[in-house]
C-alpha positions in Angstrom: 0.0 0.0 0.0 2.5 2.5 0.8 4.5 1.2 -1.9 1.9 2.1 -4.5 1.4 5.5 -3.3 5.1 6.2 -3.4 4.5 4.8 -7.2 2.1 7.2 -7.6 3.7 10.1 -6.1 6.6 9.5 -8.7 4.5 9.7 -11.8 3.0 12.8 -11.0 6.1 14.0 -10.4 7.8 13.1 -13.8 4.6 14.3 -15.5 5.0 17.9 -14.2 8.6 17.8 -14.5 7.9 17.0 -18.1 5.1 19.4 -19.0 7.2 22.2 -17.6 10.0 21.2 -20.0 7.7 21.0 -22.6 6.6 25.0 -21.7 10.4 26.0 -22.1 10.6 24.4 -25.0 7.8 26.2 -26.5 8.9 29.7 -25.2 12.8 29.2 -26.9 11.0 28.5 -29.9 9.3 31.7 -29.8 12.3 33.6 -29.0 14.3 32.6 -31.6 12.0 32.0 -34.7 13.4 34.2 -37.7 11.0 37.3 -38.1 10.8 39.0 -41.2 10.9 42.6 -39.7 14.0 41.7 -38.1 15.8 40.7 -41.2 15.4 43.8 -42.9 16.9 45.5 -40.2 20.3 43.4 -39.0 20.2 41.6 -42.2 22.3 42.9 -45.4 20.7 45.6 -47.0 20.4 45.0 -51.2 21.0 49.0 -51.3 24.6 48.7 -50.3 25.9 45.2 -52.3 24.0 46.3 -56.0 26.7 47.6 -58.2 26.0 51.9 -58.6 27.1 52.6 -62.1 26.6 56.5 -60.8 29.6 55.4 -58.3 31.5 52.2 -59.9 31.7 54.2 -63.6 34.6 56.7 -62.5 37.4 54.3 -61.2 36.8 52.1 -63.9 37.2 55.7 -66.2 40.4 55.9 -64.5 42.1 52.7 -65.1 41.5 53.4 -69.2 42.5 56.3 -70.9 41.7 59.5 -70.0 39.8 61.5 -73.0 39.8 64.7 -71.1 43.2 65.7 -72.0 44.3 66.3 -68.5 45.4 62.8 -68.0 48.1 60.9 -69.3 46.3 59.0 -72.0 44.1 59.8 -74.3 43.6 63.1 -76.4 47.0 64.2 -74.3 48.3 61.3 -76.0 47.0 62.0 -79.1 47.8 65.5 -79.4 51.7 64.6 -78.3 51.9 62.7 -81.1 50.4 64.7 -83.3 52.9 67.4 -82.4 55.6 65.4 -82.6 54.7 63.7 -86.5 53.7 66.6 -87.4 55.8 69.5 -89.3 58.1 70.4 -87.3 61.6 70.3 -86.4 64.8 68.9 -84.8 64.6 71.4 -82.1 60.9 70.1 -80.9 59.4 73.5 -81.5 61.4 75.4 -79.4 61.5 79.0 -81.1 64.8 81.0 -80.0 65.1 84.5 -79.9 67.4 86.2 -82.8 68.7 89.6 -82.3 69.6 91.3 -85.4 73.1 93.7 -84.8 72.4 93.5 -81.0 68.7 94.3 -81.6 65.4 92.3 -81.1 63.0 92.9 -83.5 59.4 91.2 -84.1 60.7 88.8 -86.5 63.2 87.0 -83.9 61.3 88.1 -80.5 59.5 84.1 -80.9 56.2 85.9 -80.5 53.0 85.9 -83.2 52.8 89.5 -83.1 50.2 89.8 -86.2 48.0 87.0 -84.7 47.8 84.8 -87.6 49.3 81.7 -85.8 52.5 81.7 -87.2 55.7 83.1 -85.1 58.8 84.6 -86.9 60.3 82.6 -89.6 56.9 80.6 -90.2 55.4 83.8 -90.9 56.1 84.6 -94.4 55.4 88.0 -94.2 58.9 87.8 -91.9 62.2 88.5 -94.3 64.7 87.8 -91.7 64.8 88.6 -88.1 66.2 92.0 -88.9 62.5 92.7 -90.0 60.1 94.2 -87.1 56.5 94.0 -89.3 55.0 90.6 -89.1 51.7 92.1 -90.9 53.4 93.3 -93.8 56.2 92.8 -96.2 57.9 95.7 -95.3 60.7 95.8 -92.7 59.2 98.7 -90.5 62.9 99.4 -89.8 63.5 103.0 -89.4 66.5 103.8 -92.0 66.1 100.7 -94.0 65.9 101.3 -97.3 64.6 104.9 -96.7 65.4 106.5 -99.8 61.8 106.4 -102.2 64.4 105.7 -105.3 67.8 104.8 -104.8 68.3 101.5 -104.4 71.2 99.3 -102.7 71.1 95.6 -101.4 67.3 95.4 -99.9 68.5 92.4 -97.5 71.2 94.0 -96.1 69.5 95.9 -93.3 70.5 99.7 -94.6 70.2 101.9 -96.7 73.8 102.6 -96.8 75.9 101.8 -100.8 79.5 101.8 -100.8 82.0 100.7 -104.0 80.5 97.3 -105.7 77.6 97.7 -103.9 74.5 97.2 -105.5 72.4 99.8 -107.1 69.4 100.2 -108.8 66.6 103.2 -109.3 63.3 102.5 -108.7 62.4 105.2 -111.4 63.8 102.5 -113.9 60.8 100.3 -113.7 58.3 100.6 -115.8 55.8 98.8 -113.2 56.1 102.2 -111.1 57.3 100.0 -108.2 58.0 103.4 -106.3 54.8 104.5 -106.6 53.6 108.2 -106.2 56.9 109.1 -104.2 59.2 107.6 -107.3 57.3 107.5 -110.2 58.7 105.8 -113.1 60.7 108.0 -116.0 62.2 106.2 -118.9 64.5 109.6 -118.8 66.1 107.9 -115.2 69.8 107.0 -116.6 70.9 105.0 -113.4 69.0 102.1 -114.4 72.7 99.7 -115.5 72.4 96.6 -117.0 74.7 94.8 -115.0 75.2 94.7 -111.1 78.7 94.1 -109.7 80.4 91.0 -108.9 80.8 92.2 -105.3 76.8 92.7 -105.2 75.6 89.5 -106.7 78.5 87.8 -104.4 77.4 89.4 -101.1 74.0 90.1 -101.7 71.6 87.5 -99.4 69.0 87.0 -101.8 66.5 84.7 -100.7 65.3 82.2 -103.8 62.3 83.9 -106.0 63.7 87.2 -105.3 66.3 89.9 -106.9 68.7 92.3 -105.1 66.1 95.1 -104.9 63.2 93.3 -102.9 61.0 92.8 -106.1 60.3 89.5 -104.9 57.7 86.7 -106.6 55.1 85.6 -104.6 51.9 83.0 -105.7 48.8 82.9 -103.8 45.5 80.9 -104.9 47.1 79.3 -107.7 48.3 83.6 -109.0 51.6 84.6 -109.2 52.3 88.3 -108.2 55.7 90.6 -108.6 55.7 92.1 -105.7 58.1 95.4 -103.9 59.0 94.4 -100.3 59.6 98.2 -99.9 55.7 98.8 -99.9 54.8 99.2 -96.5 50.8 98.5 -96.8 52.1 95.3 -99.1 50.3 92.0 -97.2 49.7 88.2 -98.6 46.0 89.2 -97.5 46.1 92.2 -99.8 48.6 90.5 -102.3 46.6 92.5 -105.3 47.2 95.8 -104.1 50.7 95.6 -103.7 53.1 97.4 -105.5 53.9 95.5 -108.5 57.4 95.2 -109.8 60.3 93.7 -112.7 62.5 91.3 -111.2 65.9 92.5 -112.1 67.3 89.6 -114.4 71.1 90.2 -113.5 70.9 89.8 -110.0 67.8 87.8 -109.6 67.6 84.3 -107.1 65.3 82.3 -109.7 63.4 79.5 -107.5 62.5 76.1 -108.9 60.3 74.1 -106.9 60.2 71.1 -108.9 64.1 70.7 -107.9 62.8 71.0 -104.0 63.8 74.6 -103.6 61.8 76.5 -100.8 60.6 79.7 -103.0 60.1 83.4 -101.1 56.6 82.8 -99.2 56.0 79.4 -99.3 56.6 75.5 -98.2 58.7 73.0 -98.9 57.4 71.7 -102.5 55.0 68.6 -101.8 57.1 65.3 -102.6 60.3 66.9 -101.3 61.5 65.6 -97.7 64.3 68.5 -97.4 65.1 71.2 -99.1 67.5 72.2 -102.1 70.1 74.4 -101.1 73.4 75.8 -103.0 74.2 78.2 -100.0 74.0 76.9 -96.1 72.6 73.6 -94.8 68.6 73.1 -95.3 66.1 73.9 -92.7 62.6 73.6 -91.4 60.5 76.0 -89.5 57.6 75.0 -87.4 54.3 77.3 -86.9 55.8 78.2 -83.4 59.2 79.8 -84.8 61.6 77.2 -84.1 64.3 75.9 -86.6 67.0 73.5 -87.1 69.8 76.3 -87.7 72.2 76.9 -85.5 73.4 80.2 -83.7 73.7 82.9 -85.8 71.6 82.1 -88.6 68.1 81.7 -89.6 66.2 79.6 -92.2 65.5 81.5 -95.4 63.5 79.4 -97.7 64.6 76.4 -96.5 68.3 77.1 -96.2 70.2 78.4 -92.9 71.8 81.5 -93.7 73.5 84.1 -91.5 71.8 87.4 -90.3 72.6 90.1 -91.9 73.9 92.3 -89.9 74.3 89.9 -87.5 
């Protein structure tokens, strides 16, 4: 009898002890069951792991090359290399100032003074650097050639003749090269057939020109005579230049189909250097710079020495 009730005693016992597990069982459950408003909060949010292209497109712009030209690729690239192939020469485009007789004048100073993108030599408006007009033909150079008639050696940066030198009257010319302040006159007897050795020896006359500045010059497909001593005388207004006769003894003739540079223009297309029968041959680039070396400068296409230098 007491036996049984001990019995009995027990299996209430284990039945409570079980149901109460059975409660905590329930209530862990509960606690730890996945709940979809928590997931959106401590899970990973899709916002921050989905590619941007807004964010992702510049550093993969940066790895390529760089079109914007501030880079090191790209148009930079492109516009190096276009610089360097392009027509230039073996100085890199580095334009050096050229005094002429201790004197810096606009066509040496390695600026564009007439704003038409070509500097110095390039411009071919520029006779030598002992010229201070990039606009015009003319020199602008108080003194040079000064005299409306009298003529000597137009390159030689005075107006000053000596013995031998050469000499010419602008009178002479029926083409009235001297305009209203020398007229022509068939009268004018210092108008000699033949120039002096010493003239045609030391004369600098650049090719397509004679020893007087009467220089030829072709624009659009037109050849024009032209005075270099007309100070209003431009390639823009090539027709209204005063007009001129080469003189045939001391004359420079140019011929382009043998690859010579002529007065005003480029190297002949098909010709990789120039023809030259005086100084080495040259190249200018739109920027001024040359291939010549101290001293000299490039005259169409040939390095010659600046006179006075």
């Amino acid at each position: 009898m007491q036996r049984s009730a001990v019995l009995l005693l027990l299996g209430v016992f284990t039945l409570a002890c079980k149901a109460a597990s059975s409660g905590d069982t329930d209530t862990d459950a509960s606690t730890t069951a996945t709940d979809p408003s928590s997931t959106s909060i401590t899970g990973v949010d899709p916002s921050t792991t989905t590619p941007d292209p807004a964010t992702t497109a510049p550093t993969t712009g940066t790895t390529g090359p760089d079109v914007s030209g501030t880079g090191t690729g790209g148009a930079t690239e492109a516009t190096t290399t276009s610089e360097s192939t392009g027509d230039t020469t073996t100085v890199g485009g580095t334009c050096v100032p050229l005094e002429c007789d201790g004197a810096l004048y606009a066509c040496g100073d390695c600026m564009d003074n007439d704003g038409d993108g070509k500097y110095d030599g390039a411009d071919p408006e520029c006779v030598s650097p002992c010229d201070d007009r990039e606009d015009t033909f003319s020199t602008g150079l108080p003194g040079d050639n000064m005299d409306p008639c009298k003529q000597d050696c137009f390159f030689d940066g005075n107006s000053g003749g000596g013995p031998g030198d050469c000499a010419w009257n602008l009178a002479c010319d029926p083409m009235n090269p001297g305009g209203d302040k020398c007229p022509y006159d068939p009268n004018q007897n210092n108008c000699p057939d033949m120039q002096s050795d010493e003239c045609i020896q030391n004369c600098q006359v650049p090719n397509g020109c004679d020893c007087f500045g009467c220089c030829t010059v072709e624009v659009d497909g037109m050849s024009y005579d032209i005075f270099l001593g007309d100070e209003d005388c431009s390639l823009a207004e090539i027709a209204s230049c005063e007009q001129c006769t080469p003189n045939q003894d001391c004359d420079e003739e140019c011929h382009p189909e043998d690859c010579e540079v002529c007065f005003g223009q480029e190297l002949p297309p098909g010709c990789d250097e120039s023809t030259c029968d005086v100084g080495t041959p040259c190249m200018v680039d739109d920027m001024g710079g040359s291939n010549c070396p101290g001293g000299e400068f490039c005259s169409t296409g040939c390095c010659v020495p600046i006179v006075p230098g």
